[in-house]
N, C-alpha and C positions, 0 to 999 in steps of 0.2 A: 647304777647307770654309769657309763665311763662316755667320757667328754673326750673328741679328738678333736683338737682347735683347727686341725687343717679341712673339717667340713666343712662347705659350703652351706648345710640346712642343719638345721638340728630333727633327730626322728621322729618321724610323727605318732603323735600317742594321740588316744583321745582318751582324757581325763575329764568327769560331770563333776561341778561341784568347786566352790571358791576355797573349801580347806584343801579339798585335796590337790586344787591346782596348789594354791599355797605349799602345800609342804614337798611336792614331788620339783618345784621352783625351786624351794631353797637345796633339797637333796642334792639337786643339778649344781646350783653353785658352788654349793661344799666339797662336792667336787671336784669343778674346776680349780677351786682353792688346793686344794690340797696337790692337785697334778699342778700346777703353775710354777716355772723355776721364776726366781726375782731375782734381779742383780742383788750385787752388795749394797749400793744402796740406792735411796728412792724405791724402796720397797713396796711400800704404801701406794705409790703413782701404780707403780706396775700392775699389783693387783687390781686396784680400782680401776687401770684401763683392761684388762681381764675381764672384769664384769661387765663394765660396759659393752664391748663386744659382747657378749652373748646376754645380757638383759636386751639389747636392741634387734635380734633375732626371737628373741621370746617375746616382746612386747607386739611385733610385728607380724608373728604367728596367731597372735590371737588377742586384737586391742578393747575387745570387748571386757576382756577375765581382768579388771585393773589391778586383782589383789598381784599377778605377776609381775606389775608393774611397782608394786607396793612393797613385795619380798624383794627384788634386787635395790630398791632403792633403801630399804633396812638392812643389807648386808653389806651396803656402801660406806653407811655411815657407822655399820660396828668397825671396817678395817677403819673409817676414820678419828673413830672412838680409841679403840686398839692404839694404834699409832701416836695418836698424843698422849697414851698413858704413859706408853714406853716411853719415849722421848721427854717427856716430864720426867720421869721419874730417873732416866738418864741422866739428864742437868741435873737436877738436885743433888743423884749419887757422886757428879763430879764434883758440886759445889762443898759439900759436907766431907769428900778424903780431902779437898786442899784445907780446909778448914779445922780437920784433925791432923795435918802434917806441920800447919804454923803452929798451934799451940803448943802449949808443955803440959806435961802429965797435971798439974794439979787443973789448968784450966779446962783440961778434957773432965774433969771429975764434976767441976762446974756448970759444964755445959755437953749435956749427956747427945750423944751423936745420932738423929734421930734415922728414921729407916726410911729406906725410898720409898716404900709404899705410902707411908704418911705424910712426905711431903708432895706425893704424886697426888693422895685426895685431897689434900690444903690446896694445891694450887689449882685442881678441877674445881673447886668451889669457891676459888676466890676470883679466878680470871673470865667464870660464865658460870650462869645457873645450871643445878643441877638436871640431868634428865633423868628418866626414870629408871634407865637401863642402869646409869651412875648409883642409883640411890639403892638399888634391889643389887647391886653383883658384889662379890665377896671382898670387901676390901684389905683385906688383910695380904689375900696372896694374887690379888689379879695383876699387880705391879711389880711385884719384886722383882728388883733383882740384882743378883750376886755382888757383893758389894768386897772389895781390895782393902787392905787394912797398909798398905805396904808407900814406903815415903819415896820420894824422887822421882812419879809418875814413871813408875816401871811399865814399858812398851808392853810388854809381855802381856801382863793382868788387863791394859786396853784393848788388845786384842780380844784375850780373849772375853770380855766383856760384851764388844759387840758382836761377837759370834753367838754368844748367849741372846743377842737381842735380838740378832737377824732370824735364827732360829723360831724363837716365841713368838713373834710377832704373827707368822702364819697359826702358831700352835692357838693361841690366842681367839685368835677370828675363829680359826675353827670348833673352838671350844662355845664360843657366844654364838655362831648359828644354830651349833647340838641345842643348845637352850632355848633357839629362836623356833630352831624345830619342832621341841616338846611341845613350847607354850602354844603352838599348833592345835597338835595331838589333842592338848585339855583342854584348849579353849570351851569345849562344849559343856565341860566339866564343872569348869571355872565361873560359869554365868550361871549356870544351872545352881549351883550351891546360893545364889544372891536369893534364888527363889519367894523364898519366906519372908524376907524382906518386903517383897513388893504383893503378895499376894495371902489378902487378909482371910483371918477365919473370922467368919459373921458365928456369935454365939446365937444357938437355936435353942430354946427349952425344949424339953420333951413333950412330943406331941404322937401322940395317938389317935385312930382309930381316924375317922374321919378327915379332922386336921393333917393326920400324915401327909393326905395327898397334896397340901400346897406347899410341902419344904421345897421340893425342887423348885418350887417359881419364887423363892428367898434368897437361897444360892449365889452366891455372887457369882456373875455372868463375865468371863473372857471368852473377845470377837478377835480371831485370827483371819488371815486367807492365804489361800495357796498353801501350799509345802514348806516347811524348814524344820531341819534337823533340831538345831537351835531350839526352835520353838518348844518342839517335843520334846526336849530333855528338859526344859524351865519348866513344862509343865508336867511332868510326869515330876520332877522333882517336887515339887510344892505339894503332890499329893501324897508322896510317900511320906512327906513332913503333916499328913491329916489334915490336909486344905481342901477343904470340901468348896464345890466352884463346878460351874456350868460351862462350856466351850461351846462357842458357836463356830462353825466353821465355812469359809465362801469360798465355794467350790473352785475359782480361782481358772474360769476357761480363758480360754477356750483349752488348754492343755489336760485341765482340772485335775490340777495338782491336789485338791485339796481333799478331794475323794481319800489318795490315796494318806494324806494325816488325818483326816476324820475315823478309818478303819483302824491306824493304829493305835488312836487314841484310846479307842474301843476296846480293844485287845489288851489294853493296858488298863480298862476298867472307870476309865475316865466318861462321866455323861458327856453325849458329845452330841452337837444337832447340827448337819449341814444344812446351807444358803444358800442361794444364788446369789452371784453379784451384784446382781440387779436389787435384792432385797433389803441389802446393808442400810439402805437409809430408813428402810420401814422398821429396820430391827437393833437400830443402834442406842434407840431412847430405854432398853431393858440393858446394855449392856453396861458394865461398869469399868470395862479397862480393855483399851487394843494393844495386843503383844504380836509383834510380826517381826520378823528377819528382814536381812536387809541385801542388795546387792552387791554395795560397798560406800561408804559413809565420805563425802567430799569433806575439805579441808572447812568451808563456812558452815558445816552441819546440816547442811542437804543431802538427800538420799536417793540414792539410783534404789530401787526395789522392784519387786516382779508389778509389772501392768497390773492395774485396779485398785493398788493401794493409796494414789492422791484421791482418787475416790471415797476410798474410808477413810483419809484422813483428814479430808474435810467435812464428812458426816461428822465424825469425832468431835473437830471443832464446834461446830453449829451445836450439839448438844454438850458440851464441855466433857465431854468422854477424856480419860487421858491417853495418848497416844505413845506408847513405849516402843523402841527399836532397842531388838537385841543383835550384836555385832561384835564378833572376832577381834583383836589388835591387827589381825593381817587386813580384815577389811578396810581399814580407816586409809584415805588417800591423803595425800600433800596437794591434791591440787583443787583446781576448782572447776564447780560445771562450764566457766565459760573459756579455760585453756583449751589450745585445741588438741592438745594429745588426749582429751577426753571423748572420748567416743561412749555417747549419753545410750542410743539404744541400737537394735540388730533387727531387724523384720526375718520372721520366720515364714514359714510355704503356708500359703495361704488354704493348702490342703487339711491344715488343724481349722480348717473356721467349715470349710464346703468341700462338695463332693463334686469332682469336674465332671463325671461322667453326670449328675444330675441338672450341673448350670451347663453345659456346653456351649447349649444356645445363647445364653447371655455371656459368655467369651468369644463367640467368633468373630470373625474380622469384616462385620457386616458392613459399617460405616463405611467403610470405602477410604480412609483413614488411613489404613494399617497399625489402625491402634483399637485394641477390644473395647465392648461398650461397659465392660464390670470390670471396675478395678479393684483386689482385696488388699487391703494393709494391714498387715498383723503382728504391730511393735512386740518387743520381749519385757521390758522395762517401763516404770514410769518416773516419773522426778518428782519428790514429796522436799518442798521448800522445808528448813528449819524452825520455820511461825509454827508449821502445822508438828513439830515432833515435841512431846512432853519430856519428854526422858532418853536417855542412851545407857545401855548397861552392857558393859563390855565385860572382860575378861579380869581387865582391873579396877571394876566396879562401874557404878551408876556416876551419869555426867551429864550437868546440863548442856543442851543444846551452846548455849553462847563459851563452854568451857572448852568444845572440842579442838577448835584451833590450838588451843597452847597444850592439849593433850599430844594433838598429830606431831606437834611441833619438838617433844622429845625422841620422837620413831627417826627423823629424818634429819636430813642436814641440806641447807638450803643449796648448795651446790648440784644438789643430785636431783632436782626436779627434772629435769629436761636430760633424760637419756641418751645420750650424743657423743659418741670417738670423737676425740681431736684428728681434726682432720691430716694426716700424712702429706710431706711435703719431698717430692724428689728432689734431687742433688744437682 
C-alpha cells in the first residue's frame, strides 16, 4: 500500500476483523515510516507528527475498530522507545571516548571501556522500569553504535557518527513494527499453545457396554458464544493436545455467529451442542469454564465483546463458573470506558432482528407524530465490567484482571493517549 501524504482521505478498504484491521494499520504506518524524509534533527518529533496525522484519519474513519487506535498509539511509542535508545546510548558513547582520551594506557587497562549498548540497557533500567518490548528485544545489537577510538574530538568521526544515527533511527522503528507486525500474524498462535494449561483432562476409567453412554455427560463442559477465531484455535488446540471436553455453543443472534463456529467445530471433530441465548442460564450450572474473545480489553480490565456476553458473564458469576477472555496484545486499549474517544457500541440495521416487509404496519407514520410507532435497536457490543472476568490470556500469557493496567501500560506511552496534531500556527 503506498501512502501519498498530500491526500485528503485515505482509500477506502473494507477490512472484517480486529487482527486484520491491526495488521493492514500498522502495514500503513510502516509505510509512511519509511517514505517520511526527517530533518537532521528532532527526528523523532517529525515522525511522530507523521503518525499523528494519519492515526487521526484512521481513528476517524472507523472509531468503533479501537485496535487502530491501539496500533498507532504502539508505533508511537516504539519511535519513542527507538529514540531514547539512540540517544542514550549516544551520551554514553561520548562520555566513555572522552573518558579513554584523559586516561594513560595502563589506567585504560584498569578500566575496560564498556560498549554503548550496555550502557544504553543500564541506563533504560535504572532511569524507568523496564517494559516489555525492553526486556524481549535483542540487547546486544539494538543500540549500537559505531564507536571512534580517535583523541582531540575529531569533527570528522562526529559527523559521521550522527549520520549513522540519523540513518538507524528510521531503520530501527522500522524493524520493531516488522516485529509488531508478526506478533499480529501469531497472535492466534501464541494463545492457542497456553491451551493445556487451562483446559483439564478429567481421568475416565474404562467403561463399557452400557456405562459408555454416560462419558459424554462427565466431559468437562466449555460455554462459548458468538464467533472467534481465537476461540477456535484454543480449542481445537487443547484437543489436538487429547483434551477430551464438551463445547456448548450460543448461537450469539441475532447475527448468529455462532452457528457458523459450532459447524467448524464440528468439522474439526470436536462434540459440540448449540444454544440459544436465551438458554445460557438454564445451561450454565453443567458447564465448567466460559472461553470467549473479546472486542478489545479497556485499560481498568473491562471488556467491549460482542452483545450477550454480560449476559453469560453474569450467569457465570451467579454459579461461580470461571470466566476467561482470550485477547490479542493489539486488542488491549490505554484508555477507559469513560474517555470520550471511546466509542463503547455501533447499532446495526435493524433488518438482522425483522422483516420490513412483514412489520410494515407497525412502522408507518400512523401517529400523526412523524415518528413510527416500532422502534428496533440493535447494539453490536456489550461492556463486561472486570468483577465479572476470571482470567485474560493473551499472547504473552494468562493475567489477572487487576494486572492489566500495568500490562497495557508497557505497549503505550502516556503522551500518546489522545491522538491530536499540534495545532499550526500562521506567521
Amino acid at each position: 500500500m503506498i501512502y501519498d501524504p498530500n491526500r485528503k482521505s485515505l482509500p477506502q478498504t473494507k477490512i472484517e476483523g480486529s487482527q486484520a484491521t491491526a495488521r493492514q494499520t500498522a502495514e500503513l504506518l510502516r509505510s509512511v515510516i519509511s517514505q517520511q524524509r526527517v530533518p537532521y534533527t528532532n527526528q523523532a518529533g517529525a515522525l511522530i507528527d507523521a503518525m499523528k496525522v494519519v492515526g487521526e484519519q484512521l481513528i476517524a474513519a472507523n472509531p468503533v475498530e479501537l485496535a487502530v487506535g491501539n496500533i498507532v498509539r504502539r508505533v508511537l511509542h516504539i519511535i519513542r522507545e527507538e529514540d531514547l535508545s539512540l540517544t542514550t546510548a549516544a551520551i554514553s558513547g561520548m562520555n566513555l571516548s572522552a573518558v579513554s582520551d584523559d586516561d594513560d594506557d595502563g589506567d585504560r587497562d584498569d578500566h575496560p571501556v564498556l560498549s554503548a549498548a550496555a550502557v544504553a540497557a543500564a541506563a533504560r533500567s535504572t532511569l524507568r522500569p523496564p517494559s516489555l518490548h525492553t526486556l524481549l528485544e535483542d540487547m546486544p545489537g539494538s543500540a549500537a553504535v559505531p564507536h571512534t577510538s580517535s583523541s582531540g574530538g575529531d569533527s570528522e568521526g562526529k559527523t559521521a557518527d550522527k549520520s549513522t544515527i540519523t540513518r538507524k533511527l528510521k531503520h530501527d522503528v522500522i524493524e520493531a513494527v516488522n516485529e509488531l507486525i508478526q506478533d499480529i500474524i501469531t497472535c492466534h498462535e501464541q494463545i492457542a499453545e497456553q491451551a493445556v494449561e487451562h483446559i483439564h483432562q478429567k481421568e475416565l476409567s474404562s467403561l463399557h457396554g452400557l456405562h459408555a453412554s454416560i462419558c459424554s455427560e462427565v466431559l468437562e463442559v466449555i460455554l462459548t458464544l458468538g464467533s472467534s477465531r481465537t476461540v477456535l484455535e484454543f480449542l481445537c488446540a487443547a484437543k489436538e493436545k487429547k483434551r477430551s471436553f464438551r463445547v456448548f455453543v450460543a448461537e450469539g443472534a441475532p447475527r448468529y455467529q455462532g452457528h457458523l463456529l459450532a459447524k467448524e467445530l464440528v468439522a474439526r471433530g470436536l462434540q459440540t451442542t448449540l444454544i440459544t441465548d436465551s438458554a445460557v442460564f438454564a445451561m450454565i450450572s453443567r458447564v465448567n469454564m466460559v472461553i470467549v474473545g473479546a472486542h478489545v480489553v479497556m485499560a481498568n480490565g473491562g471488556v467491549i465483546a460482542p452483545v450477550g456476553l454480560n449476559m453469560v458473564a453474569l450467569a457465570a458469576q451467579k454459579h461461580a463458573v470461571p470466566f476467561v477472555v482470550l485477547a490479542g496484545s493489539h486488542k488491549l486499549c490505554p484508555l477507559y470506558p469513560h474517555n470520550p474517544e471511546v466509542l463503547l457500541n455501533e447499532l446495526r440495521s435493524p433488518s438482522e432482528l425483522l422483516d420490513f416487509g412483514e412489520f410494515s404496519d407497525c412502522m408507518d407514520f400512523g401517529s400523526g407524530t412523524g415518528s413510527p410507532l416500532l422502534h428496533v435497536v440493535n447494539p453490536t457490543f456489550d461492556y463486561v465490567p472486570p468483577k465479572l472476568v476470571s482470567l485474560f490470556i493473551t499472547d504473552t500469557g494468562g493475567h489477572n484482571p487487576s494486572y492489566m493496567y500495568r500490562l497495557i501500560a508497557d505497549y503505550y506511552s502516556a503522551d500518546d493517549l489522545v491522538i491530536q496534531r499540534k495545532p499550526t500556527t500562521g506567521n
